[in-house]
C-alpha positions in Angstrom: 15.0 60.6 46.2 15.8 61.5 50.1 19.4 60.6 51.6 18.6 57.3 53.8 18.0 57.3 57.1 19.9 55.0 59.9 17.9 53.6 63.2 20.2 52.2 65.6 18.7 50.7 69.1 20.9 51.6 71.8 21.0 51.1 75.4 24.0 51.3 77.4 26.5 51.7 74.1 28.3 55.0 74.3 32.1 54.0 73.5 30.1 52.0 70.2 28.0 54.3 69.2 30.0 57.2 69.4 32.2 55.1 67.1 29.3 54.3 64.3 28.3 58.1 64.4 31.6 59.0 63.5 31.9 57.1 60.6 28.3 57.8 59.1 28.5 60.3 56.0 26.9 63.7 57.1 23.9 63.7 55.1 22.7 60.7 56.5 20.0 61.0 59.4 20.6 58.7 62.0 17.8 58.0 64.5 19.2 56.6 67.8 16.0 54.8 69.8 17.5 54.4 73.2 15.9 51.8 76.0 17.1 54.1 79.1 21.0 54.2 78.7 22.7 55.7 82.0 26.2 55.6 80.8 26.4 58.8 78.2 24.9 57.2 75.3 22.2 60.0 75.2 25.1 63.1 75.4 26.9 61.3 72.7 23.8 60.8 70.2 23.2 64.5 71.2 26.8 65.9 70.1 26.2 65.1 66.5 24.0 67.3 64.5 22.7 64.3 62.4 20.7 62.5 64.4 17.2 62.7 66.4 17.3 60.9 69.4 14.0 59.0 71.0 14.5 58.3 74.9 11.8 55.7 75.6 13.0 55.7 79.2 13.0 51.7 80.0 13.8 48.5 78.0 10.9 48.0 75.7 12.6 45.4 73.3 15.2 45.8 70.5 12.7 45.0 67.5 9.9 47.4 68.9 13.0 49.9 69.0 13.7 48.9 65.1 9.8 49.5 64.1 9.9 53.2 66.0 12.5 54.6 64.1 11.4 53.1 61.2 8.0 54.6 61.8 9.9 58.1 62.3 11.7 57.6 59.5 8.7 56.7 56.7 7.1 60.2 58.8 10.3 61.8 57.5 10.2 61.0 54.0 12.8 58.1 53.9 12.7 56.1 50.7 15.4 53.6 52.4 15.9 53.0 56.1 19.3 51.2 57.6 19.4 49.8 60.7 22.5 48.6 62.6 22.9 47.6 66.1 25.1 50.8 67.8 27.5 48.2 69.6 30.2 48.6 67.1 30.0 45.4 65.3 28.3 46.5 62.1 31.0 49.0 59.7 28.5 51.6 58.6 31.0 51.8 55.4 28.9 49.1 54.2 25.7 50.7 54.0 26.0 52.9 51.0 27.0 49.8 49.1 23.8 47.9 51.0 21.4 51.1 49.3 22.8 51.0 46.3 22.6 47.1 46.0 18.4 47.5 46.7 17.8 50.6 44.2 20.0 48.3 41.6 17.9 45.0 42.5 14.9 46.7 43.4 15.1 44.7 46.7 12.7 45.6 49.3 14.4 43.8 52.4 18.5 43.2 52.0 20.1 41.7 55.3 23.8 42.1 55.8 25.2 38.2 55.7 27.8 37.1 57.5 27.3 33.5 56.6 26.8 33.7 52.2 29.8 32.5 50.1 30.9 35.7 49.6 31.3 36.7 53.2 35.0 36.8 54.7 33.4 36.3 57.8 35.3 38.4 60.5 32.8 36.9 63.0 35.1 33.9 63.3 36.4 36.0 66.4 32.7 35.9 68.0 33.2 33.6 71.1 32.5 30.3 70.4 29.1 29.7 71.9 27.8 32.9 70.3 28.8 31.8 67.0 27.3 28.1 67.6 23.9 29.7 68.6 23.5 31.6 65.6 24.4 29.1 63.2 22.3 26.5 64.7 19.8 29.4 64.7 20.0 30.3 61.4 19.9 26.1 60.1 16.6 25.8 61.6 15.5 29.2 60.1 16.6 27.8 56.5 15.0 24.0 57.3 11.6 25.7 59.0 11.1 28.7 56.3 12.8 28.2 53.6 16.6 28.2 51.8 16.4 31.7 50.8 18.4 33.3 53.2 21.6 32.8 55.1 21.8 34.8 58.0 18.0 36.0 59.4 19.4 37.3 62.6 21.2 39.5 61.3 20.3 43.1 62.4 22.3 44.7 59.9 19.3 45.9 57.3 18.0 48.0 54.9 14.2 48.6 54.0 12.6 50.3 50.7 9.8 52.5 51.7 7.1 49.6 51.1 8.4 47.1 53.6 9.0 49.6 56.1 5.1 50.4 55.4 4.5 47.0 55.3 5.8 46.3 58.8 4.5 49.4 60.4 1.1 48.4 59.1 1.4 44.9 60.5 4.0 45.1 63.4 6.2 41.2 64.1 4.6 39.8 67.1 7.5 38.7 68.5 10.5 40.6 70.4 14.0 40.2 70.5 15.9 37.7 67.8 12.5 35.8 67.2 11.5 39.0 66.3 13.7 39.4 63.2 13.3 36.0 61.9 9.2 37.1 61.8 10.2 40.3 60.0 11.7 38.4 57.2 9.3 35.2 57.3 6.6 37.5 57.1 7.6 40.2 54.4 8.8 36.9 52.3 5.5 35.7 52.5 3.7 38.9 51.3 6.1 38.3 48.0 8.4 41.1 48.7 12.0 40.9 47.2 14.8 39.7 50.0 17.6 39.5 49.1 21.9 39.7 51.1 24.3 41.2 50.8 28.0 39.5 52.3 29.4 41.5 55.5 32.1 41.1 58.0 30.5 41.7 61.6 33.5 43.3 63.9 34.2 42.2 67.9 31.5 44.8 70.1 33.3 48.0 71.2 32.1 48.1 74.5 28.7 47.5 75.9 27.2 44.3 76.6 25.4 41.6 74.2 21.7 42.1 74.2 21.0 38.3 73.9 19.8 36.4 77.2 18.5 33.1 77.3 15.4 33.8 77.5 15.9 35.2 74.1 18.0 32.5 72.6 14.6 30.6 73.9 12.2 32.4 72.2 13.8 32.2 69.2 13.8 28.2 68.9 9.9 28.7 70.1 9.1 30.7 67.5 11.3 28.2 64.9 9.4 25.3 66.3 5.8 26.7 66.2 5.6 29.4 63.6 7.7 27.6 61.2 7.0 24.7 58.7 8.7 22.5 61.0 5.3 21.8 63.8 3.3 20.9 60.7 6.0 18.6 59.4 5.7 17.1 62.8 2.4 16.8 62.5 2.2 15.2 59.6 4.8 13.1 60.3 2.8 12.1 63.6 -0.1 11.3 61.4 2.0 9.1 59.2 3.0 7.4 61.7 -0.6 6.4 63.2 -1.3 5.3 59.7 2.3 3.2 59.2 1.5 1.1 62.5 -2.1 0.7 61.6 -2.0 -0.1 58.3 1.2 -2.5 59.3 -1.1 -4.0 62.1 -3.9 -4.6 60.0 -2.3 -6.6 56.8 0.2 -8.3 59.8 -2.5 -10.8 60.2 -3.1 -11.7 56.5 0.5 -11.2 55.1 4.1 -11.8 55.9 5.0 -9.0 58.0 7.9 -7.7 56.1 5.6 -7.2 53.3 3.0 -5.7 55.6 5.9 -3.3 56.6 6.8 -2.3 52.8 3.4 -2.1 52.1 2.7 0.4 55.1 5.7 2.5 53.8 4.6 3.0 50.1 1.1 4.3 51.9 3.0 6.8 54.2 5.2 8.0 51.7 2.3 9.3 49.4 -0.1 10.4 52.2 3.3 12.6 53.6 3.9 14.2 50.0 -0.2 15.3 49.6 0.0 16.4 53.1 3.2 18.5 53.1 2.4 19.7 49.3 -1.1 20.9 50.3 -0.6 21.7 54.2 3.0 22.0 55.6 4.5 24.4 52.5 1.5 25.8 51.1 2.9 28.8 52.1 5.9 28.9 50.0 6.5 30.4 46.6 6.3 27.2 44.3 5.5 26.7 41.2 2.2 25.2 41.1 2.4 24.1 37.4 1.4 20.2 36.6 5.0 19.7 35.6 6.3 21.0 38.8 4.0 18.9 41.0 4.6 16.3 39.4 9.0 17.0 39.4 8.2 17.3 43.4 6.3 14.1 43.8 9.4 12.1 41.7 11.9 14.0 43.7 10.1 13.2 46.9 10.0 9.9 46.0 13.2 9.5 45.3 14.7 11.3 48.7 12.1 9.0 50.5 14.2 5.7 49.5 16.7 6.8 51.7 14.5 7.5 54.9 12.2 3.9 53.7 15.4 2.2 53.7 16.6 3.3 57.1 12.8 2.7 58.4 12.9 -0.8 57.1 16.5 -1.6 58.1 16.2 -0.5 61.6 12.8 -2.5 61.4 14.4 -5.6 60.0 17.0 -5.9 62.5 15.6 -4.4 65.6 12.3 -7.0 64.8 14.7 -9.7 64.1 16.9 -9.4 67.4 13.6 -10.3 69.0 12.0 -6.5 69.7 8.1 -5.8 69.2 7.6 -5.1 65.6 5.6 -2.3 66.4 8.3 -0.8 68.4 11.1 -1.6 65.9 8.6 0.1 63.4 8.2 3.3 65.6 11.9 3.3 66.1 12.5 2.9 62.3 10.0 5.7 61.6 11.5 8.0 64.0 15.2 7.9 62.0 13.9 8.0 58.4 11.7 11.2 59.7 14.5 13.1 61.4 16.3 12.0 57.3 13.3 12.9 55.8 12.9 16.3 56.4 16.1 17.5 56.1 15.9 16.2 52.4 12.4 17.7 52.0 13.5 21.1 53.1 17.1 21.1 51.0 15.7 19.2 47.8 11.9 19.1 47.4 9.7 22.2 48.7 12.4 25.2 47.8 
């Protein structure tokens, strides 16, 4: 089995890098893939004999830097390939311990956490608007795809051999930090084995941080629309149109707090078959009888909370003198928002 390889994007990350490169083990092949650094990045990749370095000239994105010396590195033989950003942040003492932690679990992706239980978390020093993004950005990752990771922006990785493959075969579509939630979304989805590994993450030596907002807005994009969440919407949406009309229609026939319980117990089952069928089809359940059935009662049970709130705010907002069809919309609106954060935590893991 070959020594692993290392592929660290660079641009503009000499004082970093040249810090990383001292501390990697010699048999180790590092491939720096640089975005057109001017500040001596290039003649310090150069002065160690370990590494090949890739000048791409110009800014071309920091995941399509990842898949190029990843692509050089499956070329090369690797069986395992770490990447690490070259700002200083990531201790490449930890990667060893990352390699041997795949070969031992026969993991094909393991992402360095900074956020599992085990993690000391050094990255309480990141400044404090850094550090809210990427928990709020890792939240929605864990409420759109899934609880089965802690930390998907982190850039501190290693790859068997067959996810590397895997991603050079079907390359992430997006770029940037939305680009390495895809990367683990997608190899999670093929069935390949993900699994962390807790790491502190150090303050950068030098450089500057690769995130703009642009980026930070990509990401939530790509949360919204790519994830579990839209179709949740969605269904909630639809649920909705079918709360108010079946609410309107037995209104005129029936008290209209029974119309309004009776409108709920419709929703609540339509949402389940939708979501079960549509919205999380994609994730690894178990489809057994016993299990769908478990996920309806469970369902059902984290619904009461979001019916009561629904009929609650209905009750009182109706009662103060409001539209019942607003109040309804209003009620539906808070129980939804309830609703799927139970789902996501307690039903469809």
């Amino acid at each position: 089995m070959s020594d692993p390889f290392i592929v660290i994007p660079t641009l503009n990350e000499q004082e970093g890098l040249d810090s990383i490169l001292r501390a990697v083990p010699p048999q180790y092949t590092v491939i720096v893939v640089d975005d057109g650094s001017i500040d001596g990045t290039q003649q310090v990749a150069l002065s160690y004999t370990n590494t090949i370095f890739i000048n791409r000239g110009k800014k071309l994105g920091l995941v399509s830097a990842y898949i190029e010396g990843i692509g050089v590195a499956v070329s090369k033989g690797a069986d395992y390939i770490c990447v690490m950003d070259g700002d200083g942040q990531h201790d490449p003492s930890v990667l060893e311990k990352m390699v041997i932690f795949a070969k031992e679990n026969k993991a094909d992706l393991v992402v360095g956490s900074r956020y599992s239980e085990h993690s000391k978390n050094k990255s309480n020093e990141m400044h404090f608007i850094r550090k809210l993004i990427s928990r709020t950005a890792n939240s929605m990752f864990r409420m759109s795809f899934g609880k089965y990771l802690h930390d998907a922006t982190s850039g501190l990785r290693v790859y068997s051999k067959k996810a590397a493959i895997e991603l050079l075969n079907n390359p992430p579509r997006q770029g940037s930090y939305a680009g390495q939630v895809e990367i683990v979304s997608e190899l999670h989805a093929k069935g390949l084995n993900i699994m962390e590994f807790p790491v502190d993450f150090s303050r950068r030596i030098g450089g500057e941080s690769k995130l703009r907002s642009r980026d930070v807005l990509s990401f939530f994009t790509f949360i919204l629309f790519y994830g579990n969440l839209w179709k949740y919407l969605t269904v909630g949406l639809l649920g909705l149109i079918l709360n108010e009309f079946v609410l309107y229609s037995l209104s005129f026939q029936i008290n209209y707090v029974f119309a309004e319980f009776a409108a709920i117990e419709v929703t609540v089952l339509t949402n389940f078959l939708f979501n079960e069928y549509w919205t999380f089809r994609g994730r690894i359940l178990n489809r057994k009888i016993s299990r769908f059935v478990m996920r309806i009662a469970k369902f059902n049970v984290a619904s009461y909370g979001g019916v009561i709130i629904n009929f609650l705010v209905f009750v009182i907002l109706s009662t103060v003198g409001l539209n019942i069809l607003v109040s309804n919309f209003i009620g539906i609106n808070l129980a939804f928002i309830y609703r799927y954060v139970v789902s996501v935590n307690a039903v469809w893991i």
